[in-house]
N, C-alpha and C positions, 0 to 999 in steps of 0.2 A: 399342314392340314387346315383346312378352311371351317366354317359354322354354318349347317345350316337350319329351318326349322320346314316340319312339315307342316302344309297350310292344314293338316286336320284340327289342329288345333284351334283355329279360326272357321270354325263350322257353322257359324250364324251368320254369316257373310258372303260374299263372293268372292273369287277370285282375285280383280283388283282388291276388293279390301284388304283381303290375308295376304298376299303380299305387299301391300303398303305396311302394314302392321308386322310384318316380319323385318322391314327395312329400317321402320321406326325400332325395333326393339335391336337393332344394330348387326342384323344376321349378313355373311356376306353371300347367303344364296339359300333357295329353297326347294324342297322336294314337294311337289306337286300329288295332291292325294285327290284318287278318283275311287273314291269306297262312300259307302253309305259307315256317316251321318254328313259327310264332306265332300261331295261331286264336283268339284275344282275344276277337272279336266273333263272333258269329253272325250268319247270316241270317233273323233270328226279329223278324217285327213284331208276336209277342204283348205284349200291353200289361206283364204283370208279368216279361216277360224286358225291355223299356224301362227300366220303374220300377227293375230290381235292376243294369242298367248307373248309372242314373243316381246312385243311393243312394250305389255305391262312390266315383263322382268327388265328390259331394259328402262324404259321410266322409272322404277322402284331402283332401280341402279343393283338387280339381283342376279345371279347366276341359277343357272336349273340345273340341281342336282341329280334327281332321281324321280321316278314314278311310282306310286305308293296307290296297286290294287288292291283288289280282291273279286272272287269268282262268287258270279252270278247266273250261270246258265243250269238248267237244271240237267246239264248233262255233260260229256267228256267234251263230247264234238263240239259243242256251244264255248264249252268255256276256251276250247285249244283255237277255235277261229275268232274270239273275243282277244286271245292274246296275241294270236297275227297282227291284227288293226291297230291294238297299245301299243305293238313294240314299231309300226312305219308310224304310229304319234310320234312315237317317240325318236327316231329317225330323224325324222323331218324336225322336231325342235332341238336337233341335236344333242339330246339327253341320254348319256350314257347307261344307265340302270333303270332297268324295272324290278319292283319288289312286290312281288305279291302273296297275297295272303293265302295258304292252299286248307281247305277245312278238309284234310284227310287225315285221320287216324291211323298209328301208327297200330301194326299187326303181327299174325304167325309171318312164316315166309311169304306164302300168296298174297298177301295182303301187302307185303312188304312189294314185291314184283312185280304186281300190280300199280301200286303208288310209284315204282322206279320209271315205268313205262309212259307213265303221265306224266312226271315229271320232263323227262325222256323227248316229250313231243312238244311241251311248253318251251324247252329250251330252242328247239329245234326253228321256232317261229323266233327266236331272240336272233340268233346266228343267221337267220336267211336277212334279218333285216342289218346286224353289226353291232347289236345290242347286247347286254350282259343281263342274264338273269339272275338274282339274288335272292337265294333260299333263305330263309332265317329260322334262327331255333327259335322253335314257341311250341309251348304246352299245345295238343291237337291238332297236331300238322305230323307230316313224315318226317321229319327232324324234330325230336323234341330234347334231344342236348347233344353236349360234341359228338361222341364217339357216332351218334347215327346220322350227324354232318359229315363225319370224315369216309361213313359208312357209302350213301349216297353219292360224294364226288369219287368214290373210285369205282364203282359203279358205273357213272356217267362221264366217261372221260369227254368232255367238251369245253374250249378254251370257253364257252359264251354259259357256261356255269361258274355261280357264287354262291357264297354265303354271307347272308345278313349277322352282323354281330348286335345280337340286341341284348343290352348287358340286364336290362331288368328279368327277360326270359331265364338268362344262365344264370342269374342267382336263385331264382324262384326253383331250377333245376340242382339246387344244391352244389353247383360250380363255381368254379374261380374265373371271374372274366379274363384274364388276364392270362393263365393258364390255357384259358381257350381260344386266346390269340395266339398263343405258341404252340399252341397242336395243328390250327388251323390255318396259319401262315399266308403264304399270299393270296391264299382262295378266296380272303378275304377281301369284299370286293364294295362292300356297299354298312354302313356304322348308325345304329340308334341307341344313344346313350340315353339313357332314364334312368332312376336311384329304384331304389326298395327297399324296404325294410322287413320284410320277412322271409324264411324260407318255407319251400313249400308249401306256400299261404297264398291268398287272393285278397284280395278286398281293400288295398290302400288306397290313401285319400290322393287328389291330384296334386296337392302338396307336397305328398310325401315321396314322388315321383321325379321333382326337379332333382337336377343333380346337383349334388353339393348338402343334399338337406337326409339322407339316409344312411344306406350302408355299402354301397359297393365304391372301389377303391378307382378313382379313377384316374386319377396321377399313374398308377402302376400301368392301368390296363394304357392309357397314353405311349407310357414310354415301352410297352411290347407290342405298340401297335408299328410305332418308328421303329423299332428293332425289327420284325418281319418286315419292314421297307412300304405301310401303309401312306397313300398320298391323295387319297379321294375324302370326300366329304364327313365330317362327324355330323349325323343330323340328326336331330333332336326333337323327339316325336312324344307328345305328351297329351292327355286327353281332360281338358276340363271344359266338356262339350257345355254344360247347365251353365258354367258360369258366367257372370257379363262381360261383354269385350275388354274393359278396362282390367278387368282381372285376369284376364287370359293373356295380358300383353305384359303387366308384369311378371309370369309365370313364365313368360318366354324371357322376359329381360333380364329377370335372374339365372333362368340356367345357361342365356348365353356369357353372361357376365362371370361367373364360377367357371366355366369351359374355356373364354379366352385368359383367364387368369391361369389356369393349368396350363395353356398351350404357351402362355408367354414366361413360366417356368421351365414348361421343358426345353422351348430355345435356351434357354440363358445357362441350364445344364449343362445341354448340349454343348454352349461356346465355352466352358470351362476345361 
């Protein structure tokens, strides 16, 4: 498994910056975030706006992981031909995952069927292009813990459906990450590891977020993530938008540095 970081973390900057600054903090690739407070990417399948994303990840010497939206149209139609265009970006940059953020509330049944259908049509634009879409549990979305992940993919049978593992959601959800690797198995497609220290709580500081410096266990959720046969990116999304660059880079440097120390325990497990 490889490291990577999302450039939202680097929101006062640009693109080239935030991934210079993801390279400098030792990442060996990055997921590229097009959300507001962090427009990184565009929606531009002009060929020489492809060639000038790709140029940087190559110069920074970075791999692109993943695409890290969210919906901006004020309507279904808007946001499902919004995600056509992300997912040939993403085509054309060779990037495997789109992840985006869905603000639908979970419901009665209708409401549930409704949210299946949309969902249903966003993937739909993932597979016409060879891209994987990745749902993630989070509070106010149609997934808001496993059992309505595991709900949704059988629902949606579509190889070009996933699930985002974000371990600070499943905690805040009352869950064991780790656990929810091993319900959720290979569907698992696309990883943002962040700490936390509360349950059922809001409000932590972005400190409190690196991992290595709270509560969730990530040695364990690691080794069920190799046990389901995970092999894609652990990427490491963290939000200290107010603070200044230089702090932002060490907040990346220590969660990458905690993350390759687990990852170079678990080989050496592994070779015993």
């Amino acid at each position: 498994m490889k490291l990577g970081c999302n450039t939202l973390l680097f929101n006062q900057i640009d693109l080239y910056g935030a991934m210079q600054c993801i390279s400098w903090a030792g990442f060996d690739g990055a997921e590229l975030a097009s959300i507001v407070p962090a427009r990184h990417l565009e929606l531009n399948t002009n060929q020489s706006y492809i060639d000038e994303v790709k140029s940087i990840a190559i110069k920074q010497g970075l791999e692109l992981f993943a695409i890290h939206s969210e919906e901006e149209g004020e309507t279904d139609a808007e946001n499902i031909k919004s995600m056509a265009k992300l997912c040939e970006v993403a085509r054309k940059l060779n990037v495997p995952i789109v992840a985006p953020f869905i603000r639908r509330n979970p419901g009665d049944i209708e409401v549930t069927k409704n949210n299946y259908k949309y969902v249903r049509k966003l993937t739909e634009q993932a597979e016409n292009q060879g891209i994987t879409l990745a749902i993630g549990i989070h509070e106010g979305t149609p997934v808001e813990n496993t059992a309505m992940a595991i709900q949704m993919l059988n629902e949606i049978d579509s190889p070009a459906l996933g699930i985002t593992l974000d371990t600070r959601e499943i905690y805040k959800a009352g869950e064991d990450t780790a656990e929810t690797v091993s319900r959720i198995g290979r569907k698992i497609v696309h990883v943002y590891f962040r700490d936390y220290p509360y349950r059922h709580k809001s409000g932590a500081a972005p400190e409190q977020e690196i991992p290595g410096r709270s509560q969730i266990d990530f040695p364990k959720t690691l080794r069920y993530l190799k046990k389901v046969g995970y092999d894609n990116a652990i990427d490491v999304m963290l939000k200290a938008w107010t603070y200044p660059i230089l702090r932002q880079m060490e907040i990346a440097a220590e969660g990458r540095g905690y993350l390759h120390r687990c990852l170079q325990e678990l080989q050496l497990s592994g070779n015993q």
